[in-house]
Wavefront OBJ file of the C-alpha trace (Angstrom):
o trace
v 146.343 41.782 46.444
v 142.888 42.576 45.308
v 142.260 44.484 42.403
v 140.051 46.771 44.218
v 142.861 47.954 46.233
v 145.472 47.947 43.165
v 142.903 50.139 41.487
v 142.684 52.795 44.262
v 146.539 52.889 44.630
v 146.617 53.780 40.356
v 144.137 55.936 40.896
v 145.510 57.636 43.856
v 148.406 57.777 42.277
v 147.772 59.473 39.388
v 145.826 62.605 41.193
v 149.241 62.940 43.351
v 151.294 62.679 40.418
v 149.042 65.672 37.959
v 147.348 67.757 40.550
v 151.023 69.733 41.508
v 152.026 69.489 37.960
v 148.982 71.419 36.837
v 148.837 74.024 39.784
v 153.018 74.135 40.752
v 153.577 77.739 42.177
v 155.231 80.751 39.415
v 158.328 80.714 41.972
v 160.944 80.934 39.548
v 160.167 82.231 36.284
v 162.059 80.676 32.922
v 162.377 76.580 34.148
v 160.058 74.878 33.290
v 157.061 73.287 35.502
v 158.729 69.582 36.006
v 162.095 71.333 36.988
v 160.608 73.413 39.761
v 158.452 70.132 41.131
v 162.012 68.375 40.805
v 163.329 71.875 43.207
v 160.234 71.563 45.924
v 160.523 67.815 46.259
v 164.243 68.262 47.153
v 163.523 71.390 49.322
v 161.079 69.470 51.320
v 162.876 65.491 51.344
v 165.773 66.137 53.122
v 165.237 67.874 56.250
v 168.765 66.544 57.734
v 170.632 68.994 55.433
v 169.422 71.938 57.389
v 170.069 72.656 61.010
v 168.328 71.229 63.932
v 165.275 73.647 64.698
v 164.479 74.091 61.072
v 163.951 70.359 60.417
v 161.636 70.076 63.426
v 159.429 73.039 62.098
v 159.704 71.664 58.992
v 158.072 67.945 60.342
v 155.814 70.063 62.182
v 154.545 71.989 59.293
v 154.299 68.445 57.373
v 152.586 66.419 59.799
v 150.090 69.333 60.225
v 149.368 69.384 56.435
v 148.996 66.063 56.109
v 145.943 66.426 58.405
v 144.409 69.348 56.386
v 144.696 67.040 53.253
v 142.823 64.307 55.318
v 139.893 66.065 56.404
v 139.293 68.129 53.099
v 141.159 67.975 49.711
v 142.261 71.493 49.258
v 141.273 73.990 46.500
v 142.799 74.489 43.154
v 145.490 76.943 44.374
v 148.913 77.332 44.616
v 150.908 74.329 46.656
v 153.577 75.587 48.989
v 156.316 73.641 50.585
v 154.899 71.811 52.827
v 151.850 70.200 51.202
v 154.032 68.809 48.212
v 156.060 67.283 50.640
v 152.745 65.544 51.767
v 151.666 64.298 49.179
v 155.373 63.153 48.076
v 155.312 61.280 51.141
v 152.027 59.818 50.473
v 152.885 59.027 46.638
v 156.013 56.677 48.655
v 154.046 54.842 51.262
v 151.548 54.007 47.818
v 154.483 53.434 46.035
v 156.082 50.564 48.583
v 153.127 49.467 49.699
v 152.345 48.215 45.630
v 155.742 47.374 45.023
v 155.740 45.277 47.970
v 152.558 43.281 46.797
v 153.113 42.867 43.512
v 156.929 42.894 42.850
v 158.408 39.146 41.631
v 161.675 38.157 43.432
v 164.031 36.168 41.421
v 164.641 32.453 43.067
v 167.734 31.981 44.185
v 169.661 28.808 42.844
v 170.166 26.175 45.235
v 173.829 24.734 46.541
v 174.923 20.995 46.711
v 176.198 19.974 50.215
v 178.763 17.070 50.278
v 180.415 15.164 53.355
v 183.813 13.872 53.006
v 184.724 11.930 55.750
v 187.461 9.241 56.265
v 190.621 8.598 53.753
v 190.914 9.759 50.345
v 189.986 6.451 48.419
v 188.138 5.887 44.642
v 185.082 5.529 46.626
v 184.862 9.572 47.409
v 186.941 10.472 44.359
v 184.192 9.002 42.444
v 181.398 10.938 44.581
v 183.173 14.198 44.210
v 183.152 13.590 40.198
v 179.853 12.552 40.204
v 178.685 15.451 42.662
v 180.141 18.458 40.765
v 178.323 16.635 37.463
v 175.208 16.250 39.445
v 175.244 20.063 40.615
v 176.258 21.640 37.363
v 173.783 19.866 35.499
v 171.013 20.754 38.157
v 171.622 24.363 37.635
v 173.040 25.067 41.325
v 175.561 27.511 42.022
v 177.906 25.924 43.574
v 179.222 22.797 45.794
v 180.359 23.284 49.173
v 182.657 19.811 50.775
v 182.415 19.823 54.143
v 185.725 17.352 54.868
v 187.247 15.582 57.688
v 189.916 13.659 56.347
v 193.434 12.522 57.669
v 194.545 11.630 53.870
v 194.898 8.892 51.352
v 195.606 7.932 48.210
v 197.934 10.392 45.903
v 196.304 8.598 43.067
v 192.373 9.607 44.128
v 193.579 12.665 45.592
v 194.645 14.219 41.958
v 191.593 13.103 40.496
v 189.958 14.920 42.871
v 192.171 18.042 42.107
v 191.402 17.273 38.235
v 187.425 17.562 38.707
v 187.762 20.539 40.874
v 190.063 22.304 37.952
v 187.560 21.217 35.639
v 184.865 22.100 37.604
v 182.227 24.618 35.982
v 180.759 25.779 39.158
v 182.746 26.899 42.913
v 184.104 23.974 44.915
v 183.929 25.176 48.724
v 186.054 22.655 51.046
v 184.637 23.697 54.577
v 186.849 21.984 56.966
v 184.406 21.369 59.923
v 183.264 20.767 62.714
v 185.676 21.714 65.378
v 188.402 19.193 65.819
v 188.027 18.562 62.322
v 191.279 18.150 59.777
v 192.463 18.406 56.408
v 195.889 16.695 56.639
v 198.195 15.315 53.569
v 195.385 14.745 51.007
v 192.982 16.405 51.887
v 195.472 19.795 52.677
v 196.382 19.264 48.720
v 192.482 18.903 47.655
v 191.717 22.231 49.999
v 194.677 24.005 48.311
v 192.922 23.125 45.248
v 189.191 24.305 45.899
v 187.802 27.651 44.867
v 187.327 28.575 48.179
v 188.422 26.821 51.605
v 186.804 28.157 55.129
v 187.760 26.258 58.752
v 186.145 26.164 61.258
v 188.112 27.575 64.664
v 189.388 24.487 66.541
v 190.657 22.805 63.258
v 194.310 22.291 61.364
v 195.232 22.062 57.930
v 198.931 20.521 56.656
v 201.480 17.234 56.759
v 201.300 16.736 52.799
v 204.331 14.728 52.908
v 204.218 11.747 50.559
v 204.438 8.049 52.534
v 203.894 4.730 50.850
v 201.932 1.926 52.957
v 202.060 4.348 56.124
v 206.286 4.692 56.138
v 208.442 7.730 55.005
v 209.747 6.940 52.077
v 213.599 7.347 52.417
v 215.914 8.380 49.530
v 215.647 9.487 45.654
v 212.352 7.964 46.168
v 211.028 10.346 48.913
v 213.110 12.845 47.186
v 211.129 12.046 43.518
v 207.748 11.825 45.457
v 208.205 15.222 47.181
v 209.061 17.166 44.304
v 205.847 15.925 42.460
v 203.864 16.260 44.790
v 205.070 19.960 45.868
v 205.359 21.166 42.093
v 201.400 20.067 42.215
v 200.416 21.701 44.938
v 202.488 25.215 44.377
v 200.683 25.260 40.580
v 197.701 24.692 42.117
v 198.100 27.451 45.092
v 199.120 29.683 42.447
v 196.266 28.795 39.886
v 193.971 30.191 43.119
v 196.071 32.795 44.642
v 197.013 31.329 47.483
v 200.597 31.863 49.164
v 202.500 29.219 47.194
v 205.623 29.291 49.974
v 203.566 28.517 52.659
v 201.826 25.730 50.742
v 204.886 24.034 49.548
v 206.144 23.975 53.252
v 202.830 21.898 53.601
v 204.444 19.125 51.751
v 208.091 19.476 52.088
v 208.220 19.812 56.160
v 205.018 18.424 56.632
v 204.146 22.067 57.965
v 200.430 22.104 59.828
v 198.482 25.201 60.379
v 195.176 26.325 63.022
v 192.421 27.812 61.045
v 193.774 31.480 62.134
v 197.148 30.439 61.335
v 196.187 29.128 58.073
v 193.802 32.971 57.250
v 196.325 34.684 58.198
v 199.072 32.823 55.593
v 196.416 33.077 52.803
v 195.891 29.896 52.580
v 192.328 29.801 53.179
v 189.564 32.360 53.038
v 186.863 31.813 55.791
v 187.245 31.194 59.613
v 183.294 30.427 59.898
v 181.393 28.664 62.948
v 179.121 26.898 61.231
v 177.269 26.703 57.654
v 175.114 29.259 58.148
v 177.967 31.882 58.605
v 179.630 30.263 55.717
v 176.625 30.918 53.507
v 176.996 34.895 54.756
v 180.398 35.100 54.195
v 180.335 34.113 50.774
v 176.834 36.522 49.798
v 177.656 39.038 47.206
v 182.053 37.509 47.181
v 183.460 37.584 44.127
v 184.600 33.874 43.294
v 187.393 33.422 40.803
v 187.417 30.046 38.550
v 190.800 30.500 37.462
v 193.831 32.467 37.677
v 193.273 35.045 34.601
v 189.335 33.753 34.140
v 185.941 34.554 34.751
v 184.727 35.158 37.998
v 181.666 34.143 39.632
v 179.089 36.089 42.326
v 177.517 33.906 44.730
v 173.878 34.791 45.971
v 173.299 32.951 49.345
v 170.414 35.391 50.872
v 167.970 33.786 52.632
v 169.748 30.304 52.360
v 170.676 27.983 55.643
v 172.310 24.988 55.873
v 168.638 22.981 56.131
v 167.990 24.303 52.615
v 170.971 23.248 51.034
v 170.815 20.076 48.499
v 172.326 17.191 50.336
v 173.962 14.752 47.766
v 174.647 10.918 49.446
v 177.133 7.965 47.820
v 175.457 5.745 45.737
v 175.501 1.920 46.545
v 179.089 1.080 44.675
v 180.395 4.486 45.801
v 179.747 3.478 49.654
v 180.822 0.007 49.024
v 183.913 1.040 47.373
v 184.532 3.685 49.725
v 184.353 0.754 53.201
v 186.726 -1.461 51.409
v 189.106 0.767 50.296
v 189.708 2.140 54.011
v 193.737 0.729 54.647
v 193.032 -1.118 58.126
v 190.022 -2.615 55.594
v 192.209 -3.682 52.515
v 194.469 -4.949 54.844
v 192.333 -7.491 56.414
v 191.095 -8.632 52.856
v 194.484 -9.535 51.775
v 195.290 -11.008 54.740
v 191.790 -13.357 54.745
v 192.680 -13.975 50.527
v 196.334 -15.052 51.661
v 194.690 -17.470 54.103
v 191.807 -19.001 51.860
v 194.084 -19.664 49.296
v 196.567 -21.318 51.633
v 193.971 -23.368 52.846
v 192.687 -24.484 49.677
v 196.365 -25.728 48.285
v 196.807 -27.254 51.533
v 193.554 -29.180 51.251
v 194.606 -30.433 47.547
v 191.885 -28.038 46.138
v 189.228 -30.149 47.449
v 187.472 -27.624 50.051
v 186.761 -25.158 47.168
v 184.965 -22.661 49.129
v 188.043 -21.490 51.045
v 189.535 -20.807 47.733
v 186.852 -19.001 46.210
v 186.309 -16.716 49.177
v 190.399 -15.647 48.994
v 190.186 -14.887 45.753
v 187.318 -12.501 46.251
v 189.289 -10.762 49.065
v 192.059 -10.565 46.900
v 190.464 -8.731 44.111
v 188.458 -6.518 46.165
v 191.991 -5.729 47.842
v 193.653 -4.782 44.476
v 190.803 -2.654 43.331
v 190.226 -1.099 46.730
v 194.189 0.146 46.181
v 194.380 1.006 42.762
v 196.062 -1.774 41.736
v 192.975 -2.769 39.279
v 191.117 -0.357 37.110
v 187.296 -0.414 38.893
v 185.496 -1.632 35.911
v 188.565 -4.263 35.299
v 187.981 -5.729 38.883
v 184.234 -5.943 38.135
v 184.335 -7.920 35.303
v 186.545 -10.545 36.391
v 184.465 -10.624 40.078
v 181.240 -11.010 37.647
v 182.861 -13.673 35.526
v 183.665 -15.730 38.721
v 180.538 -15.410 39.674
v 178.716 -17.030 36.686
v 181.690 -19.758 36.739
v 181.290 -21.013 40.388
v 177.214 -21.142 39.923
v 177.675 -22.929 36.622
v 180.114 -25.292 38.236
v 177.443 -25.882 41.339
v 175.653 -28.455 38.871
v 178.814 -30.475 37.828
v 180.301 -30.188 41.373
v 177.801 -30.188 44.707
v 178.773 -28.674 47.631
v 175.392 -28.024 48.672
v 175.457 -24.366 47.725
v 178.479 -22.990 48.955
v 179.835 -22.501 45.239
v 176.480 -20.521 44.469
v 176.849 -18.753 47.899
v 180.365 -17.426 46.696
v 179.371 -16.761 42.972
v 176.250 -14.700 43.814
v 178.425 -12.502 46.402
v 180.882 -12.381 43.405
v 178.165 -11.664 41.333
v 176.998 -8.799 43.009
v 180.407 -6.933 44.035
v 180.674 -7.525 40.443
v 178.254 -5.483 39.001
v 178.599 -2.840 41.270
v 181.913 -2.610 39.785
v 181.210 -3.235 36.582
v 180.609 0.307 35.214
v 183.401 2.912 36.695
v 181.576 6.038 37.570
v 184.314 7.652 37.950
v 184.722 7.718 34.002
v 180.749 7.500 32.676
v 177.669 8.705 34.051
v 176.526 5.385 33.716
v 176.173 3.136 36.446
v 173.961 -0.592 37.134
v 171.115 0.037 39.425
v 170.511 -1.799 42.847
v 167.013 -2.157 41.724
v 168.213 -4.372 38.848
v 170.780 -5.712 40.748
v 169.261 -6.916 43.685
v 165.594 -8.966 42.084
v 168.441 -10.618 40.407
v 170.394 -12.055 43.152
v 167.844 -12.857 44.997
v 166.363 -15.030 42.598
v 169.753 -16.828 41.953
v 169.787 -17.758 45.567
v 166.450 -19.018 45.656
v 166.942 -21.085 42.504
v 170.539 -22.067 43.787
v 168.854 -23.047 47.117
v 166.204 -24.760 45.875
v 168.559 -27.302 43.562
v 170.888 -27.854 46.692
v 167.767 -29.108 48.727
v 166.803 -31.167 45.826
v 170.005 -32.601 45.781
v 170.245 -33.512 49.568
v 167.086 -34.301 49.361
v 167.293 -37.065 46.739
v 170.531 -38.183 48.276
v 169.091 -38.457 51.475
v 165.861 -40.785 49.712
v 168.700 -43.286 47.682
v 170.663 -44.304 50.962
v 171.319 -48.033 49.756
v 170.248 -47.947 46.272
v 171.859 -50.005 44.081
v 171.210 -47.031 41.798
v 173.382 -44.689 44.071
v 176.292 -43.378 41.470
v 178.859 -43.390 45.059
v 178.265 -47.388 45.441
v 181.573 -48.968 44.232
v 183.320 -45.553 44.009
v 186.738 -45.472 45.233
v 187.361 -43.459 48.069
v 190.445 -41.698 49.434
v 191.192 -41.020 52.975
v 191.414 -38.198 53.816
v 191.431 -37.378 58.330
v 191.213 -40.504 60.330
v 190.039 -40.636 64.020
v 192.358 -42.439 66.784
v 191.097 -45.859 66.019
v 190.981 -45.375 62.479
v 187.464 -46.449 61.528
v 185.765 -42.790 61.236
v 187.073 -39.643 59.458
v 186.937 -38.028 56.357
v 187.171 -39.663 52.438
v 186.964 -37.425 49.516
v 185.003 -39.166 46.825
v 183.824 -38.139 43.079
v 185.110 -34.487 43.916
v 183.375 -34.351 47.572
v 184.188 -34.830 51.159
v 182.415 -37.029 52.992
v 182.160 -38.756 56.533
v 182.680 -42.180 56.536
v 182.685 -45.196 58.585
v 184.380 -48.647 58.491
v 184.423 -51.798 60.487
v 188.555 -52.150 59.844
v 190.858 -49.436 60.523
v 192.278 -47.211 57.456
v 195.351 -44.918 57.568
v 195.108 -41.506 55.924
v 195.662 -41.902 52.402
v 194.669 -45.857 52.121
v 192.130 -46.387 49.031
v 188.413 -47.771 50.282
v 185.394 -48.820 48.276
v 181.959 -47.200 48.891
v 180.031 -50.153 49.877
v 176.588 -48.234 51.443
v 175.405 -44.938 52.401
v 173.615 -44.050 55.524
v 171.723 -40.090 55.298
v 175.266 -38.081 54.927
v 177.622 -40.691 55.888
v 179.486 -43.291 53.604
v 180.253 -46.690 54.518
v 183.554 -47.561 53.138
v 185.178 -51.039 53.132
v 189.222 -51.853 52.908
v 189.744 -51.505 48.640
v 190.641 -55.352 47.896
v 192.283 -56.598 44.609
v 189.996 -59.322 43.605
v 192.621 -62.648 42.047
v 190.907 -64.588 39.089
v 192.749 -68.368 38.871
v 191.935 -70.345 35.722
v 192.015 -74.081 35.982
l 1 2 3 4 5 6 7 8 9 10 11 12 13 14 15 16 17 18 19 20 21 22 23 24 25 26 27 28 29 30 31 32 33 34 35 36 37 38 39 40 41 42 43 44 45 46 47 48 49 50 51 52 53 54 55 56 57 58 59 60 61 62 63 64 65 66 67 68 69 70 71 72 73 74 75 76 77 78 79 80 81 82 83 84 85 86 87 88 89 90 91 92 93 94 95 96 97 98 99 100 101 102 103 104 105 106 107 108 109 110 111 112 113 114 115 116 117 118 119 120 121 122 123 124 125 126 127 128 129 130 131 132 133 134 135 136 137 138 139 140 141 142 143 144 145 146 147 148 149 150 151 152 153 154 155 156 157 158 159 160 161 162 163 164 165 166 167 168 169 170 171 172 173 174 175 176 177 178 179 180 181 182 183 184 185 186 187 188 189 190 191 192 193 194 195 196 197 198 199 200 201 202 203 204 205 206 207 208 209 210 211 212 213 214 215 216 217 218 219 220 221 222 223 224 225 226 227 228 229 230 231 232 233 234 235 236 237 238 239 240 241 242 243 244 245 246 247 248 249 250 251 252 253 254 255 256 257 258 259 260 261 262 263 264 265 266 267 268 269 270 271 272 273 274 275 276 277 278 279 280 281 282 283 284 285 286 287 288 289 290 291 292 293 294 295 296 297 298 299 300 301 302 303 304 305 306 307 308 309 310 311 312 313 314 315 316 317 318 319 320 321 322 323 324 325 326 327 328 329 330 331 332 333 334 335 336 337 338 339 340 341 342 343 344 345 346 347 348 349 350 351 352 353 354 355 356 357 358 359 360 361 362 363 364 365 366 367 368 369 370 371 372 373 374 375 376 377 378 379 380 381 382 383 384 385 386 387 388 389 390 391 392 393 394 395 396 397 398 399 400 401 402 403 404 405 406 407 408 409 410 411 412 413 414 415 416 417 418 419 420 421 422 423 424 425 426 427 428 429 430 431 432 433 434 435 436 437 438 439 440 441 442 443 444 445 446 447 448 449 450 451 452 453 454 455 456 457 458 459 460 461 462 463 464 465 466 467 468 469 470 471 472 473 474 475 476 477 478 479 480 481 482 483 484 485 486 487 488 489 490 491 492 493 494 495 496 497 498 499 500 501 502 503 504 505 506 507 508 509 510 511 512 513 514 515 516 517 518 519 520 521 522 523 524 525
C-alpha cells in the first residue's frame, strides 16, 4: 500500500472521527457528547430493527446524504440522523479497506502426510516412530496416516500404538481410498489414533489374533484374545470410543462399513477425500488423552497438495519389502536350500552357503525373531569375513559378491531407528560398496589373469597337487576335481571313478590335466 494512500485514509479518518464529536446535536440534555454519538450511530446502523417502509426511507435519506457530502463538505452545524450515518459508513469502508492492506495473518502450521500401505511389519512401525518425531520436531500440528492395511505383526502393531500414546501432536488414521481397509492390525492401530475418518466404500474390523496365518486353537487363542482385547478396550476407552463394540472387533472378528463404524463411535469422520478431511477437522477440538489437554486444529486454507509428504528412508523401505510374509517366506525357503546344497557339496561350493545364510537372517529379522540392529551386525560381520577370506580362498569373486551384499544389508541394519534417531546414510554407504567391488573385481581379474599366463609353469602352485574327484562324465575322463579348496574341470587320458585321488600334472586356461595318483616303489639293491 503506498503511504500516500495510508496517509489520506489517517487523515480522513480523523476529520470523520472529531468533526461529529465537536458539533453532535443538544438532543438529550445531561449524557454526555460520546454517549449520544454512541445513541445516533445505533439509531442509524441497524435499519432491519424497524419495519419495512421505514428502513427504505431511511437508505433513501442515506444514500441522498452521502451525495450532499460528496459535492460540498457541509457547514459547521448541527448533524442529524442521516449524515452521521454517512459518514459512519464511510469511516467502515476506510476502516476495511486499511485493515485489509495492512493487517498480518498468522501462518498456519503445516501437517505431515503419511501412507501406510501393505502389512504391519518393523519396516512401517519404524516410519510411524520416526514420522511423529519428524513432525513434532518440525513444529507441525499434526500427522494424518492415510492406511490400507489387511494386518500384521502384533509385535509392530503395539509399537505403533506406543508412539501414537506417546505422541505429542494428533495422529489422524484416514482409512482411504474407497475399497480401502483397516482389518486386524491396523483396526487396533485406528482404535488407537486421535482421530480416525473412512472414507465411504471402506471396512474396519477382524482383530482376531492368528499365528503364521492359522487360528490359533485352545488356551493359546484363548491367552492371545484376552491380550489383545484388554489392549484394545484400554485403548478405545483412553479415546472415547465405544469399548463394546471394539472388543467385538477382536473377539468375533466383528467388521464394520465406514457408516456402520460412525454410527458405533468408533470413528469420527466419513470424508471423501483429504480435502474434506482437512474441513472437518478446522476449528475440532482434539483430545490427547482421556482426562488431558486438548488440542484445536487450524486447517483453513490447507489442501491435500500443501500437506508435508514424509517417504521411508532406504532401511525403512528395505525392511518394510522383506518383511512382507509371502517375502520372508521365500527367504527361508531359498536359506533352507543354500545351506542344503552346501552340506551336500562337502562345503566346497561356498557361495550357495553364504547366500542361505543371508536369507536366513534377513528372514529372522524381517519376523522379529532378531532385534534389527542385532541382525545388522552379524550381516556386517559376514560381510568383512567372506571378503577377507576372498584372498586365502579364490572363487573368482563370488565370496566378495556375497560379503559386499552382506555388507550393505548390514549397515542398513546396523543402527535400529526404531530406538535412535540415528541412522547410516546411503551416501556413505553406497561410495563404499562400490569401491569394494571394484577393488574385489579388480584382484579376481588379476588372479585369472595370472592363472591364465602360468598354464604349464613349473612354477604353477596346482602342479603335483592332489586332486579329488569329484563328477565324472560317462567315459570317465572329464568332470569335476576339487583341488587346494577349488573346483576345477579336468581332463585325463585314463578313466577315474568319482572319488579316485589324481595328480595335477598340467594346466590348460581353466582346465586341469590330471593323471591316475601312482605310488612310486623304491627297491634297494
Amino acid at each position: 500500500m503506498r503511504s500516500s494512500n495510508l496517509l489520506f485514509i489517517l487523515l480522513a479518518s480523523s476529520i470523520f472521527a472529531f468533526y461529529p464529536l465537536a458539533y453532535a446535536e443538544e438532543e438529550s440534555p445531561g449524557k454526555s457528547i460520546i454517549d449520544r454519538v454512541v445513541e445516533k450511530f445505533k439509531a442509524g446502523a441497524n435499519p432491519k430493527d424497524k419495519n419495512q417502509d421505514q428502513a427504505k426511507k431511511a437508505k433513501k435519506k442515506s444514500q441522498q446524504s452521502s451525495k450532499d457530502v460528496v459535492k460540498k463538505l457541509p457547514p459547521l452545524i448541527k448533524f442529524n440522523k442521516q449524515y452521521l450515518k454517512s459518514i459512519k459508513s464511510g469511516v467502515t469502508v476506510l476502516s476495511e479497506k486499511a485493515f485489509n492492506d495492512l493487517a498480518v495473518v498468522p501462518a498456519i502450521k503445516p501437517i505431515s502426510y503419511i501412507v501406510m500401505d501393505g502389512t504391519i511389519n518393523p519396516g512401517n512401525a519404524s516410519f510411524v516412530e520416526t514420522s511423529i518425531k519428524h513432525a513434532k520436531e518440525k513444529g507441525h500440528q499434526a500427522l494424518i496416516m492415510r492406511m490400507d492395511t489387511p494386518g500384521g505383526l502384533l509385535s509392530s502393531t503395539r509399537d505403533i500404538v506406543r508412539y501414537i500414546s506417546e505422541a505429542k501432536i494428533p495422529v489422524i488414521v484416514f482409512v482411504h481410498p474407497g475399497g480401502a481397509r483397516a482389518t486386524s492390525a491396523g483396526a487396533i492401530i485406528s482404535i488407537a489414533s486421535h482421530v480416525v475418518a473412512m472414507s465411504p466404500g471402506t471396512n474396519i474390523g477382524a482383530a482376531a489374533p492368528v499365528a503364521t496365518g492359522k487360528n490359533l486353537e485352545g488356551d493359546l487363542q484363548k491367552k492371545a484374545k484376552n491380550d489383545t482385547a484388554a489392549m484394545v478396550k484400554a485403548q478405545s476407552n483412553l479415546r472415547g470410543r465405544n469399548t463394546k463394540m471394539a472388543e467385538l472387533i477382536v473377539r468375533e472378528s466383528s467388521s464394520l462399513t465406514a457408516e456402520e463404524a460412525k454410527t458405533q463411535k468408533l470413528i469420527e469422520y466419513t470424508p471423501s477425500n483429504v480435502d474434506d478431511l482437512l474441513r472437518s477437522l478446522h476449528r475440532n477440538q482434539i483430545r490427547m488423552t482421556k482426562d488431558g489437554a486438548s488440542v484445536v486444529l487450524n486447517t483453513a486454507g490447507l489442501t491435500e497438495s500443501s500437506l508435508v509428504r514424509l517417504k521411508m528412508n532406504a532401511s525403512q523401505k528395505f525392511l518394510h519389502l522383506v518383511a512382507n510374509p509371502n517375502i520372508s517366506t521365500l527367504l527361508m525357503a531359498f536359506g533352507g536350500m543354500g545351506l542344503y546344497a552346501e552340506i551336500s557339496s562337502g562345503f566346497t561350493l561356498l557361495f550357495p552357503g553364504v547366500f542361505g545364510v543371508i536369507c536366513l537372517i534377513l528372514a529372522f529379522v524381517s519376523l522379529q525373531t532378531l532385534p534389527i540392529n542385532v541382525g545388522g551386525l552379524i550381516l556386517f560381520g559376514l560381510g568383512m569375513v567372506l571378503i577377507m577370506a576372498e584372498a586365502f580362498v579364490s572363487t573368482f569373486g563370488l565370496l566378495s559378491l556375497g560379503g559386499i551384499i552382506s555388507l550393505g544389508i548390514g549397515a542398513l541394519f546396523l543402527v535400529d531407528t526404531t530406538k535412535s534417531d540415528i541412522q547410516v546414510s546411503m551416501s556413505i554407504i553406497a561410495p563404499i560398496l562400490a569401491a569394494l567391488a571394484i577393488i574385489m573385481g579388480l584382484v579376481s581379474y588379476i588372479i585369472a589373469r595370472d592363472r591364465k599366463s602360468s598354464t604349464n609353469s613349473s612354477f604353477d602352485p596346482l602342479l603335483g597337487k592332489n586332486a579329488t574327484i569329484l563328477e565324472i562324465s560317462d567315459d570317465g575322463r572329464t568332470g569335476k576335481a576339487f583341488v587346494q579348496g577349488e573346483i576345477w574341470q579336468f581332463r585325463s587320458n585314463e578313466p577315474f571313478s568319482a572319488e579316485d585321488i589324481g595328480v595335477v600334472k598340467g594346466q590348460d586356461g581353466m582346465i586341469l590335466e590330471i593323471e591316475r595318483y601312482r605310488k612310486e616303489i623304491t627297491c634297494k639293491v
